[in-house]
C-alpha positions in Angstrom: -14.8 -14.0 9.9 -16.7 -13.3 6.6 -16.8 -16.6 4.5 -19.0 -18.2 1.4 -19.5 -14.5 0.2 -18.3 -13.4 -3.2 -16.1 -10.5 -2.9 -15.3 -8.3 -6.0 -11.9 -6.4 -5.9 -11.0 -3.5 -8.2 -8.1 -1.1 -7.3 -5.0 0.5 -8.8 -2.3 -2.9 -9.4 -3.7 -5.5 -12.0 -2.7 -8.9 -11.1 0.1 -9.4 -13.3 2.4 -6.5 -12.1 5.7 -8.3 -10.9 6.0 -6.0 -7.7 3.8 -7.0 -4.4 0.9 -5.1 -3.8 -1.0 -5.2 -0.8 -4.8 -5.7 -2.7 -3.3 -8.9 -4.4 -2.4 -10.1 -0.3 -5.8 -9.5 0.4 -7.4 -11.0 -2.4 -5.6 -13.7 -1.7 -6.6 -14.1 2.0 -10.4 -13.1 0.9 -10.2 -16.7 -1.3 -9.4 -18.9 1.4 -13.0 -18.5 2.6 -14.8 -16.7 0.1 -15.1 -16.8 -3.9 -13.1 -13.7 -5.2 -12.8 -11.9 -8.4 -10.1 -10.1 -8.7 -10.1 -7.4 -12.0 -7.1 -5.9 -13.4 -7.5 -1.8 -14.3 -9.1 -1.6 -17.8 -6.8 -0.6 -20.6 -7.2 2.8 -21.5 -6.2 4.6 -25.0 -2.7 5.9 -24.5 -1.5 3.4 -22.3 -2.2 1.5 -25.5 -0.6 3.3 -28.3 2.6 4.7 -25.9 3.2 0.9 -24.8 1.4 -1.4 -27.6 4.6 -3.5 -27.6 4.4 -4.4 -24.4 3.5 -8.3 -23.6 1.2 -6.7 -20.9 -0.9 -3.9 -23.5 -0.5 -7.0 -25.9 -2.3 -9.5 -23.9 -5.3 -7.1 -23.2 -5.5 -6.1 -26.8 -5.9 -9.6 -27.6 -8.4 -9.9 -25.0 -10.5 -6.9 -25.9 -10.5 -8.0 -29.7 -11.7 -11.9 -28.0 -9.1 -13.6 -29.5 -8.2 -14.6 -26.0 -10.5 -15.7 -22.5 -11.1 -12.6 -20.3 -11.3 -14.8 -17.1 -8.5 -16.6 -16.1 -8.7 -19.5 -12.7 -5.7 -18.2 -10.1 -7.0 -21.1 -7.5 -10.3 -23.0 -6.2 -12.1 -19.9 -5.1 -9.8 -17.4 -7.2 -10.4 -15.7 -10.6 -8.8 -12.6 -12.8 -10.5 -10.6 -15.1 -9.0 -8.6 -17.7 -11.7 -6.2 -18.9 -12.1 -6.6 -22.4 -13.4 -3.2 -22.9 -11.0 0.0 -23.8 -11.5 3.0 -21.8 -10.1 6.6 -22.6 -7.1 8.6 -20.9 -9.3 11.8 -19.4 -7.0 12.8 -16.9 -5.4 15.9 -18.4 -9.0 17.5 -19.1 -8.9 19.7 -16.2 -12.7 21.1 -16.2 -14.7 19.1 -14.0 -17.8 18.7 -15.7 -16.4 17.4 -18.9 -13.6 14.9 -16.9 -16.7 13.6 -14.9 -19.2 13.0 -18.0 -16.2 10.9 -20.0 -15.5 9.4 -16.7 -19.4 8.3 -15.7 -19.1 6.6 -19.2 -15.5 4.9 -18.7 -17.5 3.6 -15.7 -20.4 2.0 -17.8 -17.5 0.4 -19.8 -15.8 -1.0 -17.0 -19.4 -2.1 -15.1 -20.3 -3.3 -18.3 -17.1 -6.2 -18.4 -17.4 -7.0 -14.9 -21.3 -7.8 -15.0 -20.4 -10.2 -17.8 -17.8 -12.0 -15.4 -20.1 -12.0 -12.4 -23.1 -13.8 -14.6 -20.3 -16.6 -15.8 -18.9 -17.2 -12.5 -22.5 -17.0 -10.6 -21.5 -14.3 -8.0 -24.1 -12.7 -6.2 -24.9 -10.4 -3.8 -21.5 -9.2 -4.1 -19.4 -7.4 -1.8 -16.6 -4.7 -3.1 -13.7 -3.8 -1.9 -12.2 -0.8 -4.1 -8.2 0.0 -3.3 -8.6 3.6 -3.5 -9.6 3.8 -7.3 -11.1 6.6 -7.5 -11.7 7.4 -11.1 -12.1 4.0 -13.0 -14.5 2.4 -9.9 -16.1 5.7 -8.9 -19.5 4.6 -9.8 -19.6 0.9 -9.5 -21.8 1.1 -6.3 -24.3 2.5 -8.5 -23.7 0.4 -11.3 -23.6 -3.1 -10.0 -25.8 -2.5 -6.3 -23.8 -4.5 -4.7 -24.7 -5.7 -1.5 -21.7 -3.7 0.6 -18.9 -1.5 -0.7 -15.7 -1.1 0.9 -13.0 2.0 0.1 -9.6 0.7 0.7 -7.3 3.9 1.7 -3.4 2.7 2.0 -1.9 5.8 0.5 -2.9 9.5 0.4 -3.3 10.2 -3.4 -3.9 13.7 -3.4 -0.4 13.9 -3.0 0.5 12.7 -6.5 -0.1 15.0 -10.1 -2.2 12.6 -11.2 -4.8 12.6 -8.7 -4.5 15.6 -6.9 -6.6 17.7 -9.5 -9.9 15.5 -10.0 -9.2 13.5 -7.0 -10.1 16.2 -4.9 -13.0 16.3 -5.5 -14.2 12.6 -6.1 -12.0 10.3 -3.4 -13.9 12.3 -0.2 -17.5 11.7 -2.6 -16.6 8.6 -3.1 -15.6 7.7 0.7 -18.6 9.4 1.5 -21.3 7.3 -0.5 -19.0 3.4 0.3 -20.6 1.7 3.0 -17.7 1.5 4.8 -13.9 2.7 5.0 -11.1 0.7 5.6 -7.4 2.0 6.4 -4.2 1.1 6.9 -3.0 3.7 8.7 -4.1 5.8 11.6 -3.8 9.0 9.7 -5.6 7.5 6.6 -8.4 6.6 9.4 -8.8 10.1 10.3 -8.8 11.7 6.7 -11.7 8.8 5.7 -13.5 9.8 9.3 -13.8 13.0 7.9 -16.0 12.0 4.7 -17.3 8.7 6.4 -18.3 7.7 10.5 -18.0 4.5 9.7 -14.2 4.6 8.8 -11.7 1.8 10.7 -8.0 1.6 10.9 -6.8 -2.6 9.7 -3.6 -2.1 9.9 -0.8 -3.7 7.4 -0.2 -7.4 6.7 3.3 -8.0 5.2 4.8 -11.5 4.2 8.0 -11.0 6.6 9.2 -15.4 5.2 11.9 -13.5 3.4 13.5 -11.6 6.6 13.1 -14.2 9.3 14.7 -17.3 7.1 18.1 -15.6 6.5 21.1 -17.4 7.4 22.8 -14.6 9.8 26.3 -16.3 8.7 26.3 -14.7 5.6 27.7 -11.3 5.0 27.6 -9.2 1.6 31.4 -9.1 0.1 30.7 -5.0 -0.6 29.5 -4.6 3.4 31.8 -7.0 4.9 34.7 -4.4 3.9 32.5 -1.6 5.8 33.4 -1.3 9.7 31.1 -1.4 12.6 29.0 0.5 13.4 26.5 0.5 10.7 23.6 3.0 10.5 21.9 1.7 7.8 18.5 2.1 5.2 17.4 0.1 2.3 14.6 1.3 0.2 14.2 3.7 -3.1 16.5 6.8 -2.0 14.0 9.9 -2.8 13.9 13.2 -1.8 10.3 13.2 -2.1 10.4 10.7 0.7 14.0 10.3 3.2 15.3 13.4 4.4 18.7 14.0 3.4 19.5 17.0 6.0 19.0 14.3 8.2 21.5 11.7 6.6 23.8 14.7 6.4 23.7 15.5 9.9 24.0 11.9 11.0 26.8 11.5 8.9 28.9 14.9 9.4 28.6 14.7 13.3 29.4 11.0 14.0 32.2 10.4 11.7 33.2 7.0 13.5 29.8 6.0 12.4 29.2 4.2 8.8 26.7 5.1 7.5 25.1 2.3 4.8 22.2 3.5 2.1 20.8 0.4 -0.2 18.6 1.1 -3.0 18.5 3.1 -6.7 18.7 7.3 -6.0 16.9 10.1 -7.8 18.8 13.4 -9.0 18.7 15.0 -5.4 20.7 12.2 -3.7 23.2 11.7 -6.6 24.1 15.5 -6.2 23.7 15.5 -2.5 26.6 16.1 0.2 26.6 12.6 1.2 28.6 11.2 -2.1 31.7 13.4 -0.5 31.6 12.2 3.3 33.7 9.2 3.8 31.7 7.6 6.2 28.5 7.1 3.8 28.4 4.3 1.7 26.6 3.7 -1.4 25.5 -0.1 -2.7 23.7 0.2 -5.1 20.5 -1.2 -5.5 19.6 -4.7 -4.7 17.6 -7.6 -5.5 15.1 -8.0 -2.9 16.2 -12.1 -1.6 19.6 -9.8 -1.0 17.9 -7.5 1.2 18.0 -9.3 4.5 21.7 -10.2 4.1 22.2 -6.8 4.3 19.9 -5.8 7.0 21.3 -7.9 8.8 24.9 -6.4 8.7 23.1 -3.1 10.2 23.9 -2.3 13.8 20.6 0.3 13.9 18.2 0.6 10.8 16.7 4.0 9.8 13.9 5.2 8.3 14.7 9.3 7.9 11.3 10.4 6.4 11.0 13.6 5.5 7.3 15.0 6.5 5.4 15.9 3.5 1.5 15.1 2.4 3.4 12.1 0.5 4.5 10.5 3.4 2.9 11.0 6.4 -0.2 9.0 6.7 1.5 6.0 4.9 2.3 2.9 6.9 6.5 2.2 6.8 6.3 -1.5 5.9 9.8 -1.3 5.8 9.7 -0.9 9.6 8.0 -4.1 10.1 10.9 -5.9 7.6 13.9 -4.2 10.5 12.0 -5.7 13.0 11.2 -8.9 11.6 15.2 -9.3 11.8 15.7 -8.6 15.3 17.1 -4.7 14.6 16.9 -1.7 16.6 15.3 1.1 15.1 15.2 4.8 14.5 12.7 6.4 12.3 10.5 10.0 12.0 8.3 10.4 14.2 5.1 10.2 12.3 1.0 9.3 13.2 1.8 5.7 11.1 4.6 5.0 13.8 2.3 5.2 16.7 2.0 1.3 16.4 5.6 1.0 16.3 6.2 3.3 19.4 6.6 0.7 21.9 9.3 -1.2 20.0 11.2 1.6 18.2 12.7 5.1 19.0 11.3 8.2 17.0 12.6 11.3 16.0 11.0 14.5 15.4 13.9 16.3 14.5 17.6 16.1 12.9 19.2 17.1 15.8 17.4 13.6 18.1 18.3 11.4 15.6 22.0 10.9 16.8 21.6 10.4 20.2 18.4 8.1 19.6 21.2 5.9 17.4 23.3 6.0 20.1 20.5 4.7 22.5 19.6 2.0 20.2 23.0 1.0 20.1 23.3 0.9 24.1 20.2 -0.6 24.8 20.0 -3.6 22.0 20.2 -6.8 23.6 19.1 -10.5 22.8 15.8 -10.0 24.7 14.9 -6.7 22.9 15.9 -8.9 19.5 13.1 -11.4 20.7 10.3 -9.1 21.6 10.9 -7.0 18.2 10.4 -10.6 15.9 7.4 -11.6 17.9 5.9 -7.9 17.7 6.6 -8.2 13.7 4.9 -11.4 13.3 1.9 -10.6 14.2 0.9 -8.3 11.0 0.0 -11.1 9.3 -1.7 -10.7 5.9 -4.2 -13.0 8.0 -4.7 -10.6 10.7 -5.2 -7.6 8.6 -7.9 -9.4 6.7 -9.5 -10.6 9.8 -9.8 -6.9 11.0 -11.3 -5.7 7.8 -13.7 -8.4 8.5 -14.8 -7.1 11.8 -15.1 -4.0 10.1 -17.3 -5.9 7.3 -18.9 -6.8 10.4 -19.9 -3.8 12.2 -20.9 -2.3 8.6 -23.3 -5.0 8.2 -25.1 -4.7 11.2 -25.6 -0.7 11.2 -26.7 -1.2 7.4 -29.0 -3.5 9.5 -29.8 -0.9 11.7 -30.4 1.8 9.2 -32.6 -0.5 7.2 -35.1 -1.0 10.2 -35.0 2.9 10.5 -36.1 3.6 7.1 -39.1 1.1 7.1 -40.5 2.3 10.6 -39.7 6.0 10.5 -42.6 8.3 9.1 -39.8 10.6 7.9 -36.6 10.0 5.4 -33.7 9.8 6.8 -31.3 12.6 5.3 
């Protein structure tokens, strides 16, 4: 365990953001033994004249004009900056050279508002722990020496518009020059290995309170009406991530199955063949305390993932949430569901996915209910962080290691 360090966190979610985000878990679990600031993204230009009306853009206005305090107390060892400094929007400038000098001085901006923050609160020798951004934190290792920098990889990026045309270039730069690499995902492991030796796979925490308090006596008017069985999902239904060939195959070949989808649709699914088969059911989104009512009405859950550079290295929280309750699962077979592979049953093509439902529904007994809760509880927000202390761990002693080299070696190391 690392403790009575300060630890500075930057990364893609401010603090304020109403959805969970695995950096603010962290953060949290960082404080319980160590002082932590966390800083919200800077405010850049066209966030702030497309959204000036918004309480958010407001608040950091206020704060960059110093009509209001920058740092704000969260807890006893817990603090949130909002930079007061405004940065510009340079992502559309698509030649390298000009995006990087714009960004190098974004960077200064940024440095600049943190450094102020560190002097008030007293932090030093500072760790950082960067989740994944890229552009905004790219130079911060330079620009505040800390004493160890961490790259937090939980999503590949490069994926996305936004970061696939400048992110090229700087995330594997930027992996390469952090001290260390931390993953939550096997596949992210490997991509970071590639840029970084000293790369480690954490794994996920997840607050799983929600799906094992649920009161298994209450059942959802709209799926109460629905007949057993029920293959369902719950999550945003995207064809950039679920495979709907796969829902329509389900569907079309097991028509004494009902077949349950939870959450808001994109263009692709409200076209799709499924809104004319009468065994698929539509609810609608959902609030998230309604989630594991419903869950809990699903004989088998599914996760049908369709394989893109989106979704394959990410780790299916949702997985851990089925499991949390007891449920038998089906899912993609992916590099992520390696962990799962010993509690779940995998697909790797359309065609398995019915007669690995049917399995699921054969083999699901009270036992298998018991070993799939205690296999869920153990990603713990508190055990991820402990691994990414181990790997804080092992990254400390080679920069040991590699400091010894350089002072008794009659050469440079390159």
């Amino acid at each position: 365990m690392i403790k009575n360090r300060d630890i500075l966190v930057v990364g893609q979610q401010a603090w304020d953001i109403e959805i969970g985000s695995n950096c603010k878990n962290i953060a949290l679990e960082f404080s319980k033994y160590n002082r932590v600031l966390y800083v919200n993204p800077p405010l850049d230009r066209i966030t702030m004249l497309r959204q000036r009306h918004d309480e958010k853009v407001q608040k950091r206005m206020a704060v960059i004009r110093h009509e209001q305090e920058d740092l704000v107390q969260l807890g006893p060892n817990l603090w949130n900056l909002y930079p007061d400094k405004l940065i510009e929007s340079i992502n559309w400038i698509k030649a390298h050279w000009l995006f990087d000098l714009l960004n190098k001085r974004n960077n200064k901006l940024f440095a600049s508002a943190i450094k102020k923050a560190l002097h008030v609160l007293g932090f030093e020798n500072v760790i950082i722990f960067n989740d994944s951004d890229m552009f905004r934190s790219f130079y911060l290792k330079e620009l505040l020496q800390p004493d160890l920098s961490i790259y937090y990889s939980r999503d590949y990026l490069l994926a996305t518009d936004y970061y696939r045309h400048h992110g090229k270039k700087l995330e594997p730069m930027l992996i390469s020059k952090s001290d260390l690499c931390v993953a939550n995902s096997e596949y992210l492991t490997d991509y970071c290995k590639k840029y970084n030796p000293h790369s480690y796979y954490v794994g996920q925490g997840c607050d799983l309170t929600t799906f094992t308090d649920v009161d298994t006596n209450v059942v959802p008017a709209d799926i109460a009406r629905i007949g057993n069985p029920v293959i369902g999902y719950v999550g945003v239904l995207f064809s950039a991530r679920l495979d709907i060939n796969i829902l329509v195959h389900i569907a079309l070949n097991n028509p004494d199955w009902n077949l349950v989808l939870i959450g808001p649709e994109d263009e692709s699914f409200i076209n799709s063949k499924l809104h004319q088969l009468d065994n698929v059911h539509f609810l609608g989104a959902k609030a998230p305390a309604e989630l594991p009512a419903y869950i809990n009405a699903f004989d088998v859950c599914i996760n049908p993932q369709v394989l893109n550079e989106l979704t394959i290295g990410n780790y299916p929280r949702k997985i851990d949430e089925y499991l949390a309750m007891g449920k038998p699962v089906v899912a993609t077979k992916t590099q992520a569901m390696k962990v799962f592979e010993k509690h779940t049953y995998t697909a790797s093509t359309k065609e398995e996915y019915p007669a690995l439902i049917r399995k699921a529904l054969v083999e699901d007994s009270p036992q298998a209910r018991i070993n799939r809760k205690g296999f869920a509880a153990g990603h713990t927000w508190t055990n991820n962080v402990n691994e990414i202390y181990e790997a804080i761990i092992k990254a400390i002693d080679i920069n040991a290691y590699n400091t010894q080299k350089k002072t008794t070696s009659h050469h440079p190391i390159p």
